[in-house]
BATI-342319 format. One record per residue: residue number from 0; z, x, y of N, C-alpha, C in turn. Coordinates in nm, 4 decimals, always signed. Layout:
N
+-----+----------+----------+----------+----------+----------+----------+----------+----------+----------+
:  nr :       nz :       nx :       ny :      caz :      cax :      cay :       cz :       cx :       cy :
+-----+----------+----------+----------+----------+----------+----------+----------+----------+----------+
: NUM :        Z :        X :        Y :        Z :        X :        Y :        Z :        X :        Y :
...
+-----+----------+----------+----------+----------+----------+----------+----------+----------+----------+
END
This chain:
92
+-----+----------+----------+----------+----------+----------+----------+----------+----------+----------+
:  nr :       nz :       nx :       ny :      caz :      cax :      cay :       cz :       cx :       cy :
+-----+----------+----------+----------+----------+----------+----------+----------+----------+----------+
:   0 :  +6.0807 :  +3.2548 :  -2.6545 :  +6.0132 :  +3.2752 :  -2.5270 :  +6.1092 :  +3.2343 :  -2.4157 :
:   1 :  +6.1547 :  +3.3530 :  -2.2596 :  +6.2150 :  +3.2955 :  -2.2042 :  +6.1523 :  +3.1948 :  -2.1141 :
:   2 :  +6.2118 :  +3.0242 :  -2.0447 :  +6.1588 :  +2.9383 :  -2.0193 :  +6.1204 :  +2.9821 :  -1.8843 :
:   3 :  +6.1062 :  +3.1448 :  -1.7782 :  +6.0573 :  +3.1186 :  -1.7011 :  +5.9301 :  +3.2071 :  -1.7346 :
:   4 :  +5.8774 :  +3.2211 :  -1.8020 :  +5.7735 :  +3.2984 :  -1.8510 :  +5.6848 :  +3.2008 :  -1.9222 :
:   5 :  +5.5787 :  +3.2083 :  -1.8570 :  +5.4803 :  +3.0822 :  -1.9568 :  +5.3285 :  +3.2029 :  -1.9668 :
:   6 :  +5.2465 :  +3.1622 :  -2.0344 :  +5.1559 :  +3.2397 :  -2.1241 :  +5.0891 :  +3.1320 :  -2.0415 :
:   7 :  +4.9606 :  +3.1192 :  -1.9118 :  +4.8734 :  +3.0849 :  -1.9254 :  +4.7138 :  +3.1303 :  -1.9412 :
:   8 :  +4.6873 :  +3.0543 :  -1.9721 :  +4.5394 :  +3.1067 :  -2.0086 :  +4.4224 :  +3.0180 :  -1.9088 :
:   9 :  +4.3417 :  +3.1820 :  -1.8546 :  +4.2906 :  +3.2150 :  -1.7078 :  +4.1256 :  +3.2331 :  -1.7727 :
:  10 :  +4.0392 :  +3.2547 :  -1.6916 :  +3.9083 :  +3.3128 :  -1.6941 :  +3.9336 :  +3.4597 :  -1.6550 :
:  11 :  +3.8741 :  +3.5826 :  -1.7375 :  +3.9725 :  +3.7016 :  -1.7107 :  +3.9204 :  +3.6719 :  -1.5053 :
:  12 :  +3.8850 :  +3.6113 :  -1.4348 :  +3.8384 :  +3.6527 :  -1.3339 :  +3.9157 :  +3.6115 :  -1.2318 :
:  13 :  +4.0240 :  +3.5077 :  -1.2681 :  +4.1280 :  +3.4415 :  -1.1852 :  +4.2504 :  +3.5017 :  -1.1848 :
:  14 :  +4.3187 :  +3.4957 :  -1.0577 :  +4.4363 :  +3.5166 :  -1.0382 :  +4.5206 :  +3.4306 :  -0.9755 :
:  15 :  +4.6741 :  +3.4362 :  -0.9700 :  +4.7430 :  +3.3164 :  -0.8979 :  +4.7274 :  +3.4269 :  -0.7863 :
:  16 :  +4.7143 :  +3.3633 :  -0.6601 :  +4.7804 :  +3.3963 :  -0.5249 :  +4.8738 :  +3.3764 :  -0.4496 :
:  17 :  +4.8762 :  +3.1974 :  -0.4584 :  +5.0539 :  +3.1715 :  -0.4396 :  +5.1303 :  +3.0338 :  -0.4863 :
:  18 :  +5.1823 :  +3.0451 :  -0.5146 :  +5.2946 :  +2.9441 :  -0.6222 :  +5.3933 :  +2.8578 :  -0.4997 :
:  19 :  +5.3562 :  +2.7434 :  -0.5544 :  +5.4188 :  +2.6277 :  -0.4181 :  +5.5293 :  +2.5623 :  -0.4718 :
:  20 :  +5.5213 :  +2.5617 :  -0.5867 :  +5.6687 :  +2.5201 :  -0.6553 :  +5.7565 :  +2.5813 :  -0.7436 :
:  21 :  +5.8599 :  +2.6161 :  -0.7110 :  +5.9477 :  +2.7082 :  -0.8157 :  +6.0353 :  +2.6215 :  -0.9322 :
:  22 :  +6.0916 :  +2.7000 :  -1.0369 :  +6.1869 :  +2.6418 :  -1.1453 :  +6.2895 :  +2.5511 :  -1.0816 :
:  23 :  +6.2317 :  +2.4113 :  -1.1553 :  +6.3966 :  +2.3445 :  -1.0456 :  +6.3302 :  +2.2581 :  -0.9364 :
:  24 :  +6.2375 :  +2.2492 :  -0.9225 :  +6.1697 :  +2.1575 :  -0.8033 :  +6.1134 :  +2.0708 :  -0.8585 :
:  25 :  +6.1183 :  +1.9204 :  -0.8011 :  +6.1162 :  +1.8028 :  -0.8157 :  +5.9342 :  +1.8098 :  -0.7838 :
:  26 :  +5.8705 :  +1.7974 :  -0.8741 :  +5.6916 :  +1.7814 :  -0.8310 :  +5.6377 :  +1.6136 :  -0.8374 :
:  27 :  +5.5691 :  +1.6316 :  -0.7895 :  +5.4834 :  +1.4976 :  -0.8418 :  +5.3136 :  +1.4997 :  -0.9477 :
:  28 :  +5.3389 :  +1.4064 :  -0.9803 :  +5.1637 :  +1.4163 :  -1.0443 :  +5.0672 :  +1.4277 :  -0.9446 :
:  29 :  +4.9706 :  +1.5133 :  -0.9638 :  +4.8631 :  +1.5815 :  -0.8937 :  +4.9374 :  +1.6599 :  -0.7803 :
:  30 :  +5.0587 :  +1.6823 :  -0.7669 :  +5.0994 :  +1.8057 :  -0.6775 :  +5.0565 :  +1.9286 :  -0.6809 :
:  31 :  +5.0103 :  +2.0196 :  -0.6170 :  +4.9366 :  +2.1353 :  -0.6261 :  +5.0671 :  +2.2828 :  -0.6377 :
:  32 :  +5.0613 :  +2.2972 :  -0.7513 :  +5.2011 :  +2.4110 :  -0.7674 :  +5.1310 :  +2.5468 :  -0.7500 :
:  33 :  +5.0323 :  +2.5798 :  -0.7746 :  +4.9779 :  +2.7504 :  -0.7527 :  +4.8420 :  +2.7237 :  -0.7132 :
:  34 :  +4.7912 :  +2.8420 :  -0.6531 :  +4.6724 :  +2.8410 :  -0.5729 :  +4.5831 :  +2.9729 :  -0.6494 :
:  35 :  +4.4814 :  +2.9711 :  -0.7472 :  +4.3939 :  +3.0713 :  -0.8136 :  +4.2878 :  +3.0889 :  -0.7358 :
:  36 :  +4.2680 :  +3.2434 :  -0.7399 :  +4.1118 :  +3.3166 :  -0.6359 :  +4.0561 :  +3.3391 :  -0.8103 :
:  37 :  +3.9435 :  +3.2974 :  -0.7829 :  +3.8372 :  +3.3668 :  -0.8783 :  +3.7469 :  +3.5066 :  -0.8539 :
:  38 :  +3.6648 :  +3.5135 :  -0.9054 :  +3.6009 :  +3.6594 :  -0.8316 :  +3.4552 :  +3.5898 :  -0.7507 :
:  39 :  +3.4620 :  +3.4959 :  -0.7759 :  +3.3601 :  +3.4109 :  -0.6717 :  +3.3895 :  +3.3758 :  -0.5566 :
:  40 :  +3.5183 :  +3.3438 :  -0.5456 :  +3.5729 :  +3.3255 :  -0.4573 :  +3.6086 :  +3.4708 :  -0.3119 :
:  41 :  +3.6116 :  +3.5689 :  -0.4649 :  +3.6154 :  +3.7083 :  -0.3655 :  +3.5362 :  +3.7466 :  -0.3156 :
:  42 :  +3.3805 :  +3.6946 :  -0.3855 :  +3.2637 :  +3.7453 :  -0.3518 :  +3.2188 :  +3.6843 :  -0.2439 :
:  43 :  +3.3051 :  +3.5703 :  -0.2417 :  +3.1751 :  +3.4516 :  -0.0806 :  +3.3115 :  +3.5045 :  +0.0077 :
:  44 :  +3.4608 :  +3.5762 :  +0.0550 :  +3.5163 :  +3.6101 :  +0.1243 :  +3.4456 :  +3.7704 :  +0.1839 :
:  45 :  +3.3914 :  +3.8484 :  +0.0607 :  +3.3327 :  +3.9788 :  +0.1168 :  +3.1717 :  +3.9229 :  +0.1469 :
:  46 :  +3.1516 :  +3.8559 :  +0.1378 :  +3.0093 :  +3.8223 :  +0.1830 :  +3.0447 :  +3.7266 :  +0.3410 :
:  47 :  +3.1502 :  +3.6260 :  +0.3029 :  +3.1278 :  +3.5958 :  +0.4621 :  +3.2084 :  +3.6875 :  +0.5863 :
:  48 :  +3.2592 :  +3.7607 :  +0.5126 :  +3.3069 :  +3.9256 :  +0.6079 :  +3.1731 :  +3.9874 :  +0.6712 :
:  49 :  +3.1116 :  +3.9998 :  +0.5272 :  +2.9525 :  +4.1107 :  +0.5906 :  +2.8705 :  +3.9935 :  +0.6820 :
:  50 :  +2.8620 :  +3.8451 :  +0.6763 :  +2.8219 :  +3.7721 :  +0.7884 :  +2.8778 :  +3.8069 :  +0.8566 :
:  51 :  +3.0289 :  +3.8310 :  +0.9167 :  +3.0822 :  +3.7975 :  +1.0398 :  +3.0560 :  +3.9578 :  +1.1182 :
:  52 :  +3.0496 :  +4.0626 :  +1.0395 :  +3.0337 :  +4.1663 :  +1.0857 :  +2.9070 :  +4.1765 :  +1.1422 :
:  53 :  +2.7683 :  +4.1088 :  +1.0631 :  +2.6391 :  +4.1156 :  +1.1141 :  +2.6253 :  +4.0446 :  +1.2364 :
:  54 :  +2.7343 :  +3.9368 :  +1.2346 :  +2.7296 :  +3.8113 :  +1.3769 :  +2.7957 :  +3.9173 :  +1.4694 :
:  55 :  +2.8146 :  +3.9410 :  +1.4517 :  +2.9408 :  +4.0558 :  +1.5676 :  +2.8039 :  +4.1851 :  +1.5864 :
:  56 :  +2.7352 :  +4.2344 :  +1.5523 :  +2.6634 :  +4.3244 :  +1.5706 :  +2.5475 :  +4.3136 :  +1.6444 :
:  57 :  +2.4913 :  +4.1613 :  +1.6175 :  +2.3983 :  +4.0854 :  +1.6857 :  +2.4388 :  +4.0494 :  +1.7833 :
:  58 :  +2.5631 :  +3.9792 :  +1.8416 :  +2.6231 :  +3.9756 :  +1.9341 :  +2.6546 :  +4.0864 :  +2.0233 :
:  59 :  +2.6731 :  +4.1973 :  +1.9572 :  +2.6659 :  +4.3201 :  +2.0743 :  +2.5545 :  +4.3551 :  +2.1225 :
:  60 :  +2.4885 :  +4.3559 :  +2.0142 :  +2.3297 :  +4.3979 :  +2.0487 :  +2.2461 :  +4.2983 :  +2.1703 :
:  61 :  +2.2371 :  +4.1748 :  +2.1236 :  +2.2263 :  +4.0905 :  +2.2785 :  +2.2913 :  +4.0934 :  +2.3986 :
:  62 :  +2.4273 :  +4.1272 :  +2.3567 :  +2.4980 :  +4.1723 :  +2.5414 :  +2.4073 :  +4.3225 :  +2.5879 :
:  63 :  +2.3759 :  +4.3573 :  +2.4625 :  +2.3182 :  +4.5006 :  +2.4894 :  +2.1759 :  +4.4872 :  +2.6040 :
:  64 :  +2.1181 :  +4.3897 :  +2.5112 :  +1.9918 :  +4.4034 :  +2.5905 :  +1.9744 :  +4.2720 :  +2.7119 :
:  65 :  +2.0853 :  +4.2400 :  +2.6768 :  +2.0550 :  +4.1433 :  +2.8260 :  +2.1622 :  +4.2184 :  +2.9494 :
:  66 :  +2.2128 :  +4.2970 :  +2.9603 :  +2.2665 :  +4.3892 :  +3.0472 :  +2.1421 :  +4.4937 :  +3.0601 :
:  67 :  +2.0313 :  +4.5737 :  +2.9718 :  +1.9316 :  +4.6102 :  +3.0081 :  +1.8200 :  +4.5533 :  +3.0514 :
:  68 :  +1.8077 :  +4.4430 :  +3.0299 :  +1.6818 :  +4.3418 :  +3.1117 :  +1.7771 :  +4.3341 :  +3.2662 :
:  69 :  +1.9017 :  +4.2789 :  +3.3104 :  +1.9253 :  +4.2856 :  +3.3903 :  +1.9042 :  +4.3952 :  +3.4849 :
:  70 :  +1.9573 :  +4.5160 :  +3.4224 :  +1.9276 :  +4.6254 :  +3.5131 :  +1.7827 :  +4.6605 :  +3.5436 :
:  71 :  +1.6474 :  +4.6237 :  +3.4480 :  +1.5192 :  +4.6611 :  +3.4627 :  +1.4975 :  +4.5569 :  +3.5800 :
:  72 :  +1.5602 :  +4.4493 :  +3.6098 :  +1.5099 :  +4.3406 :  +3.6868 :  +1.6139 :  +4.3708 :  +3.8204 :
:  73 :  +1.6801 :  +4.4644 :  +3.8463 :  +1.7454 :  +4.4896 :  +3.9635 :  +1.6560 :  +4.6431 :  +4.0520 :
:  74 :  +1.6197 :  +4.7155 :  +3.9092 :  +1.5511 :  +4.8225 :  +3.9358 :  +1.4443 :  +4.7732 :  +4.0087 :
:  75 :  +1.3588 :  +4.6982 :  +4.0134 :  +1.2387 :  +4.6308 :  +4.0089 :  +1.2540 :  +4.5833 :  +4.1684 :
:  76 :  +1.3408 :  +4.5284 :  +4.1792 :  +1.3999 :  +4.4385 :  +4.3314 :  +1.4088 :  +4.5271 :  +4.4420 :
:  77 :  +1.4414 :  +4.6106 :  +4.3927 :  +1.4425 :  +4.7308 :  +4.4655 :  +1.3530 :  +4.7894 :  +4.5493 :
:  78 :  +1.2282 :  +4.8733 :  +4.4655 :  +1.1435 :  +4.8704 :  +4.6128 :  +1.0675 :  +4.7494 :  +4.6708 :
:  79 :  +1.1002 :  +4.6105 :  +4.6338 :  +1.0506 :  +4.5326 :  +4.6935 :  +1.1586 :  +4.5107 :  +4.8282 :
:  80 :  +1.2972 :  +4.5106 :  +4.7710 :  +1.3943 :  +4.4969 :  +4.8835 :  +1.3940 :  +4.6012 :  +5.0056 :
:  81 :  +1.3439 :  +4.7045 :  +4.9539 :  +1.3227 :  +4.8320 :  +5.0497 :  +1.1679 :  +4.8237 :  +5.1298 :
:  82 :  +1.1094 :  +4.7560 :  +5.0606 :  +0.9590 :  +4.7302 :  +5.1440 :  +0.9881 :  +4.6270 :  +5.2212 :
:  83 :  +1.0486 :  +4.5295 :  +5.2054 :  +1.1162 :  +4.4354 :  +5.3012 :  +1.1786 :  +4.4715 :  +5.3994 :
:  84 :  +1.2732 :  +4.5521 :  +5.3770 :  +1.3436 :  +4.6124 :  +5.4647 :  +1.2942 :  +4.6850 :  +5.6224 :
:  85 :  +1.1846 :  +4.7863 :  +5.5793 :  +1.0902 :  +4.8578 :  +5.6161 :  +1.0278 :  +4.7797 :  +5.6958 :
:  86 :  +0.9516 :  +4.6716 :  +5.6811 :  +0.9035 :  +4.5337 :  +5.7337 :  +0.9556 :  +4.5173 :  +5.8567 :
:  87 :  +1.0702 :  +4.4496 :  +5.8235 :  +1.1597 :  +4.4134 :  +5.9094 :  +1.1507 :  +4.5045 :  +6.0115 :
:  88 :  +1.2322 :  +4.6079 :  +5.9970 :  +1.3083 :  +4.6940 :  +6.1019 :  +1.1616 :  +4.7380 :  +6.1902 :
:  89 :  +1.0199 :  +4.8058 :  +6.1027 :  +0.8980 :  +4.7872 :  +6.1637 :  +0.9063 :  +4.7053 :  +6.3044 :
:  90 :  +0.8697 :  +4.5453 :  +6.2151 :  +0.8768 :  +4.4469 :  +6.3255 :  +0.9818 :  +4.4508 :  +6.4430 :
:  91 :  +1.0938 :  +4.5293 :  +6.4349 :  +1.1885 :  +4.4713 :  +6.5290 :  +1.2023 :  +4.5743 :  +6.6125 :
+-----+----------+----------+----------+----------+----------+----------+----------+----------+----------+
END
């Protein structure tokens, strides 16, 4: 077996992602040399994706309707500002 080739044995569901120490590097005990994704791990990354996409959608959707309450509440001001108006100039 060549010595940079090692046979480990995984859950078929893990993979390495990235390797922190190479052949030849001085480690310590409990040093962290590779970093494994499981498929659980993939699953709570595509799940907190579909959160962030739903937070982002809800978030548009409230700019949505609070830019339409605004405008129903400017519409509204309106013929009161114009009956005011009317008032006025009346009186003067």
């Amino acid at each position: 077996m060549d010595l940079r080739q090692v046979a480990l044995a995984f859950n078929n569901s893990e993979r390495i992602v990235a390797v922190f120490a190479q052949e030849g590097d001085r480690v310590k005990a409990g040093q962290v040399l590779a970093r494994l994704v499981t498929s659980c791990d993939l699953l709570s990354q595509s799940h907190l994706s579909r959160l962030r996409s739903r937070l982002d959608s809800l978030q548009i959707s409230s700019v949505a309707e609070q830019i339409s309450a605004e405008r129903k509440r400017n519409y509204m001001r309106r013929p009161r500002e114009s009956a005011l108006r009317s008032l006025i100039s009346f009186r003067a």
